[in-house]
N, C-alpha and C positions, 0 to 999 in steps of 0.2 A: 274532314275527309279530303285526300289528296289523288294524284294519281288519273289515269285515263280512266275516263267511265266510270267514275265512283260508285254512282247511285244505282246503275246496272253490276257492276261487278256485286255489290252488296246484297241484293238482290237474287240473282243468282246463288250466291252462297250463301247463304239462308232460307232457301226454298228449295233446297236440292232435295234434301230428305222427304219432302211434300210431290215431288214431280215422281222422285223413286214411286211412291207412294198409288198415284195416279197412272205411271205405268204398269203397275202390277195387275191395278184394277182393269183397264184396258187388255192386257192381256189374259187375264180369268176371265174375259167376256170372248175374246175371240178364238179359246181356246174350249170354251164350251160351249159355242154355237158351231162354228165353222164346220169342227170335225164331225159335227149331226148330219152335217146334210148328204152322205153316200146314203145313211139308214135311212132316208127318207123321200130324197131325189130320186132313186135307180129303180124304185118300186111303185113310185107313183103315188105315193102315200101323200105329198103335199100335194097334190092336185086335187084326192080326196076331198081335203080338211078345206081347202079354198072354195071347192065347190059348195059344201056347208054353210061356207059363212055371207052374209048379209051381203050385195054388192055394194052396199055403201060404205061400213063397214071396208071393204080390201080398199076402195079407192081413198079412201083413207089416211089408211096404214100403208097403203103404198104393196101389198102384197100382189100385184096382179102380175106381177112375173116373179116370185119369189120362186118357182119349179126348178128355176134355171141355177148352174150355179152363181152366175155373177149376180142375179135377181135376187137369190136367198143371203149373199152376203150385202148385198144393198141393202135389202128391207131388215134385216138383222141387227146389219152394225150401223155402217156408213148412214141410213136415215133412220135409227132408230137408238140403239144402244151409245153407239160409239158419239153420235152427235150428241145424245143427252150427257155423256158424263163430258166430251171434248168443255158442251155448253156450260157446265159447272163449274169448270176449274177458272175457265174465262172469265165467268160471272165473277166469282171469288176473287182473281187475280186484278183484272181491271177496277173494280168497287175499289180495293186494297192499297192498288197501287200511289193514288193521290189522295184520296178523299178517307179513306184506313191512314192516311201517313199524317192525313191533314188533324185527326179526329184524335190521334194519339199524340201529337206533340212534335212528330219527328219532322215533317215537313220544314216547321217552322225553326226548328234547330238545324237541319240541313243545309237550310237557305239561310241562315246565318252563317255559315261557316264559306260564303262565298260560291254558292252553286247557283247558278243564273236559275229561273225559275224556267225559261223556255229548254233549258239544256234538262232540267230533273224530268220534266215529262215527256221528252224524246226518250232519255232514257228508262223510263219507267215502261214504255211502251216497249221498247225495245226487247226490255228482259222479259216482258208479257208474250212477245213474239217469236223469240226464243224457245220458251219452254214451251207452246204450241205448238213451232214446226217439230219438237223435239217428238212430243205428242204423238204427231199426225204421222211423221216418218217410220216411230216407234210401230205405231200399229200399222202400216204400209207392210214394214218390212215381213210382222207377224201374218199377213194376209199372202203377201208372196212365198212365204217359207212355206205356208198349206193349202196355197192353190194347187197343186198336183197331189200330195197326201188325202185333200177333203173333193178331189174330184170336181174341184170349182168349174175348171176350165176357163179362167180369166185370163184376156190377155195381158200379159204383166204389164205393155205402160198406162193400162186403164187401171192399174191398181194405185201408181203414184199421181194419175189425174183423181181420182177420188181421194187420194189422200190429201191434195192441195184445195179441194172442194172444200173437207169435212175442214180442214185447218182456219182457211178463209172467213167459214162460216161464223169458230168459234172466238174468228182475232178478229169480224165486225163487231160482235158483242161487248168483248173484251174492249174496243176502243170506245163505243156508244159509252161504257161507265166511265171509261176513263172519263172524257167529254164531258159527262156529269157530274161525275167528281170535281172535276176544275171550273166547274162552271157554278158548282154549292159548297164544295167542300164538306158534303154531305151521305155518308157509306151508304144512308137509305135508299137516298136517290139514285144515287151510283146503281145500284146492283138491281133498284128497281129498274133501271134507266135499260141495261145491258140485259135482264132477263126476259123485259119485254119484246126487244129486238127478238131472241129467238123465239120468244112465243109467241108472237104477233105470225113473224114470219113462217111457221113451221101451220099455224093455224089457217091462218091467207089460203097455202097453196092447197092445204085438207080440205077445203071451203070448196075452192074452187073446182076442187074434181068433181064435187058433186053436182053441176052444173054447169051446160056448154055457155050459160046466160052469167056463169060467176066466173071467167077464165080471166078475166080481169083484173083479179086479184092478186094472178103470177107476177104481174108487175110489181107489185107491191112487196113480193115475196124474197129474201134474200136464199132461204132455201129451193123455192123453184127458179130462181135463176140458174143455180149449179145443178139442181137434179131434176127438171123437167127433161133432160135429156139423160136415160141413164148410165152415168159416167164410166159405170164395170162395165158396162153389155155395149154400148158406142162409144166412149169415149166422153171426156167432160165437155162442155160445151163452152168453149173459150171465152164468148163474149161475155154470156155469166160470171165466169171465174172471172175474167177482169175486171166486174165491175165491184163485184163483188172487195177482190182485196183494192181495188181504188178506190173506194168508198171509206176503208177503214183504215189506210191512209191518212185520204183527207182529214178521218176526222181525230187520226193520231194528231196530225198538225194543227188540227184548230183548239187540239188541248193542250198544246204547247203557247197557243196562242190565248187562250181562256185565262191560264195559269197568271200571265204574265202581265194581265192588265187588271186583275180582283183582286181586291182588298184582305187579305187572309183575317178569316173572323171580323171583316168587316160589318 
């Protein structure tokens, strides 16, 4: 391998058909919730079905301002549809990136071919980062194009703060495998490592609503960091988001740092 960015350029162009893939999906979801909600906001019809359902239950799911339109694409996409699939591809991507590379042989033929091992998992990261802001912009864009056609009424730059929420969220994940990956060379760990993040996190803050005596959990929570404040309807709440993408960051670099001091199949 030669050339600037090998292992990211490579990367990239072999996962493009995969990303195609993941936006389609992405947009079959926002293009079949979104435009529901005139038929069901303007008549009062979800207020109905909230009032039916179990208070513990919405606090939840997060439905308790779902009437709204920025509420119904919150609870929809952004903390619901859109983070589960964002959290998959992550999952898949980061597991893949070192610990998939390590488990197939390529790792170890890459890094014979003269690629420092701290430079493969910047780069690895990178292209992980990439195709998530790609992701996250992807479906922003989709939300802006039918916030006036679906009646949302969002203000548009609360559309590109939830879009760097929902991306942040799924590029902490994506690094937590990475991180484990470099740290076992191991795709179970990895993908166990990075799915737990979301599911830990996404459960924390579910926890917590049910309980003024569990709110303690937010801390813990990487998804109530970004949406304890909701990011359509006020805007994202800065500090979250940055700690949010500093956190995954960090711990990009400490898998460039992991990489480069283990034993490969030692």
């Amino acid at each position: 391998m030669s050339g600037i960015l090998p292992v990211f350029r490579r990367s990239i162009r072999e996962s493009w058909r995969g990303v195609i893939g993941w936006s389609l999906g992405l947009a079959a979801v926002l293009f079949l919730y979104l435009p529901l909600y005139p038929s069901f906001g303007a008549n009062g019809e979800l207020d109905s079905v909230i009032k039916a359902m179990p208070k513990q239950l919405i606090d939840t799911l997060g439905y308790d301002q779902i009437a709204t339109g920025a509420g119904y694409a919150q609870s929809t996409f952004y903390g619901l549809m859109g983070f589960l699939l964002l959290t998959i591809a992550a999952v898949l991507w980061g597991s893949a990136a070192i610990a998939g590379a390590e488990e197939s042989g390529r790792l170890e033929l890459d890094l014979a071919h003269g690629i420092g091992r701290g430079q493969y998992a910047a780069e690895s990261a990178l292209s992980v980062l990439v195709r998530l802001v790609w992701l996250g912009a992807f479906s922003g864009a989709i939300v802006f194009a039918l916030n006036d056609p679906a009646q949302l009424g969002i203000h548009p730059p609360h559309i590109w703060g939830a879009a760097l929420a929902l991306t942040g969220l799924a590029f902490l994940s994506a690094m937590a495998g990475l991180l484990a990956g470099a740290l076992t060379g191991r795709k179970a760990w990895a993908t166990g490592v990075a799915a737990g993040v979301a599911v830990l996190g996404y459960v924390f803050q579910a926890v917590a609503r049910q309980s003024d005596d569990l709110e303690w959990l937010n801390a813990l929570s990487p998804y109530a960091w970004v949406y304890h404040q909701p990011p359509l309807k006020d805007g994202v709440d800065l500090g979250g988001l940055l700690l949010t993408w500093g956190i995954a960051v960090v711990l990009a670099g400490a898998s460039a740092v992991a990489l480069s001091r283990r034993d490969l199949r030692g």
